[in-house]
Phi, psi and omega in degrees: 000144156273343166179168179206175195231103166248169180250114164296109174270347189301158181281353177224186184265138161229184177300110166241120181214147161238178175236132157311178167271002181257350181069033171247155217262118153234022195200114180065212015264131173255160177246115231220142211261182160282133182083346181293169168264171223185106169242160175230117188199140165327103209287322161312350180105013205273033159266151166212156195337109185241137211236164197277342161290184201246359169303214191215110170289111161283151176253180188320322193253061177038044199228112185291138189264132192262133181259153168304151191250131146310129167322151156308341180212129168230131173267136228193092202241141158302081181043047166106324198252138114054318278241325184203150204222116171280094178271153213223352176270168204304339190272007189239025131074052158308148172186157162290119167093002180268153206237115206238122219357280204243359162251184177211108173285128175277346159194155183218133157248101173312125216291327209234025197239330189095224176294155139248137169331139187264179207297142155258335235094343185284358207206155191213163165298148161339117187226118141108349191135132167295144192233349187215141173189129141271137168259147173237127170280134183252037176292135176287329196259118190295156198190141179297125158252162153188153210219122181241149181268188174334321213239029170076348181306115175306151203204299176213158187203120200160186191242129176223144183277185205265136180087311211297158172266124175260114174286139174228116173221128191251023167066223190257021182242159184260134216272132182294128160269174353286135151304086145257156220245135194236131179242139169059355207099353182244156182272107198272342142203201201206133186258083166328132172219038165289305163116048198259318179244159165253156221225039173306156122347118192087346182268136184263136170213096171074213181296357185223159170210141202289152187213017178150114153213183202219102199258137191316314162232034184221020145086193196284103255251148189279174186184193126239084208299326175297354194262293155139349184298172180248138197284176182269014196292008160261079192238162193249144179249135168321131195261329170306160201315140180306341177294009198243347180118142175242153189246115168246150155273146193254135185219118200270161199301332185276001171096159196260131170292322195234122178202167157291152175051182199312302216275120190323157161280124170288158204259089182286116194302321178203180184282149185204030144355084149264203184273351200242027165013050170276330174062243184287318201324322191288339183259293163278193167291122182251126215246053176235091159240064168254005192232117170191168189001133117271084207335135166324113191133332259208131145211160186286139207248354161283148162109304221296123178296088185274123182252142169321133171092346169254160186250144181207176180208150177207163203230126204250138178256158191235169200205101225064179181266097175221228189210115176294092196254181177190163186204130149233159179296079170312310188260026259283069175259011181098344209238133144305121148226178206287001148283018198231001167302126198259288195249111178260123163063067170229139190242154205290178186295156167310141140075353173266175171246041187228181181199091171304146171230150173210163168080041208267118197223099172288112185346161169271335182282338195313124175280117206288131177160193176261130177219184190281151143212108207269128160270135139200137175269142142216188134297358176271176127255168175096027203270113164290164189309340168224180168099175201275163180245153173266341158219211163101216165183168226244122156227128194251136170224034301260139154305151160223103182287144166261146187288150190301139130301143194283000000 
């Protein structure tokens, strides 16, 4: 979405302000009557000419106009409180007339669809899983397909023209993910059915595009077929245990600019976290190369025999400009907090492709054993251990603290 329109459903007047998912003001805090509107919209200006139809906003030359996109998430508070937490994507059924605590949305704009239609009911967020789903291959050429789900099972297999509809039904269980859809024998993309990311009506992967699905408990999943996006399914994911939190990076179709080390971030189907936080790797491209020469003085800190109570520096290389944070478990409960931050916010040297780090300081108290350790670059600065990035990338590692001498 580019923007939406809520209805103050309250019985009285109150303070109304939202927030992005970056913790920028798109709203207020205002004083709002019961029934007035309360618009959400890109606070840089990113709206443009929106016509009464239902339609797509064209520019001179029959080029549909693209609006600034909304966070992924807007918090939305009451006098202070709370009231309501928005997701904004085409799969979470924004719609004229759905109803979001203490709101009613009243118009809603899709970035690159124009209105969206208003809500019937019929469609709910992703819940349990895909459990159903059509693809219509938009391939130019008539093509062998077959589409095996997560666990190698064959699901479907045959020759389809260019246009044609593919049914996929797992009855009431949900299909292991990813869906890979393979053309002529090569693999032409690979489909999340988790529900991590979304997989609506309107979303495209590659060569195919959902024209209908269905999640194991939350029934026929909302989307926006009128809209022309493209799913958010390129992202890079954190490789460690879920318990640590998970962190994604955004890796834009023209490929990512901003990474750690040599290596670009591969684009991961879904999170796939474990303890020895190989991840993606077992699967994929393994792009956690950020530990390489080091300067004198300097140790590579993945990997690394850490003793409590010392101070240390490393030297992390980079690739674009941004800002560097790291987190380690210290206390090796499984779980990252913000005392457990080694680097903030460090940015690479003028003119190098690197980022000294120094004043790296392992507790005197540090709990001995193999733990975690998380790098993430963005363009942001201030990127917590966890939660989405809009680009840069995430690389996780293990570690080892040495036991206190007695």
């Amino acid at each position: 979405m580019s923007s939406m329109t809520l209805t103050f459903d309250g019985e009285h007047a109150a303070e109304i302000q939202a927030l992005d998912y970056y913790g920028q003001m798109i709203f207020g805090p205002s004083m709002v009557e019961p029934g007035s509107k309360v618009v959400l919209r890109d606070p840089t200006g990113g709206e443009l000419d929106i016509t009464d139809s239902y339609c797509p906003v064209l520019d001179e030359h029959g080029n549909k106009k693209h609006r600034k996109r909304l966070s992924k998430k807007i918090f939305v508070y009451v006098n202070g409180i709370k009231d309501t937490k928005i997701y904004t994507g085409c799969w979470a059924g924004i719609a004229p007339g759905k109803e979001l605590g203490s709101f009613t949305v009243s118009e809603a704009i899709s970035v690159k669809g124009g209105k969206v239609c208003p809500a019937n009911g019929d469609c709910n967020a992703c819940k349990g899983g895909v459990n159903s789903l059509t693809l219509r291959y938009t391939g130019e050429d008539e093509a062998h397909i077959l589409i095996k789900d997560g666990k190698g099972r064959k699901l479907i297999a045959g020759d389809y023209l260019a246009g044609e509809d593919i049914a996929i039904d797992n009855g009431d269980r949900r299909i292991a993910s990813p869906l890979i859809v393979k053309i002529s024998g090569q693999i032409d993309t690979k489909i999340p059915m988790n529900c991590r990311i979304p997989v609506g009506p309107g979303t495209v992967w590659s060569n195919f595009e959902v024209r209908d699905a269905s999640s194991r408990d939350g029934g026929p999943i909302c989307g926006c077929l009128d809209d022309d996006s493209e799913p958010i399914g390129a992202l890079d994911y954190s490789d460690g245990p879920e318990s640590y939190g998970i962190a994604t990076h955004v890796i834009p179709e023209s490929g990512s600019t901003l990474y750690i080390g040599s290596v670009a971030p591969d684009a991961d189907i879904e999170f796939a976290g474990n303890a020895d936080a190989s991840g993606d790797d077992l699967s994929e491209i393994d792009d956690e190369d950020s530990f390489s020469d080091q300067p004198d003085g300097s140790i590579v800190l993945c990997g690394a025999e850490l003793d409590p109570g010392k101070v240390y520096e490393s030297r992390v290389p980079v690739f674009g400009s941004g800002f560097l944070n790291a987190w380690i478990d210290t206390n090796g409960d499984g779980a990252f907090t913000l005392s457990e931050q080694l680097i903030i916010d460090a940015i690479p040297t003028p003119g190098n492709n690197f980022i000294d780090t120094s004043n790296i300081v392992i507790p005197s108290d540090a709990t001995s054993g193999s733990t975690l350790l998380r790098f993430r670059y963005s363009s942001q600065s201030g990127t917590g251990f966890d939660g989405a990035s809009p680009d840069g990338e995430v690389e996780d590692c293990l570690v080892n603290i040495s036991a206190v001498s007695p």
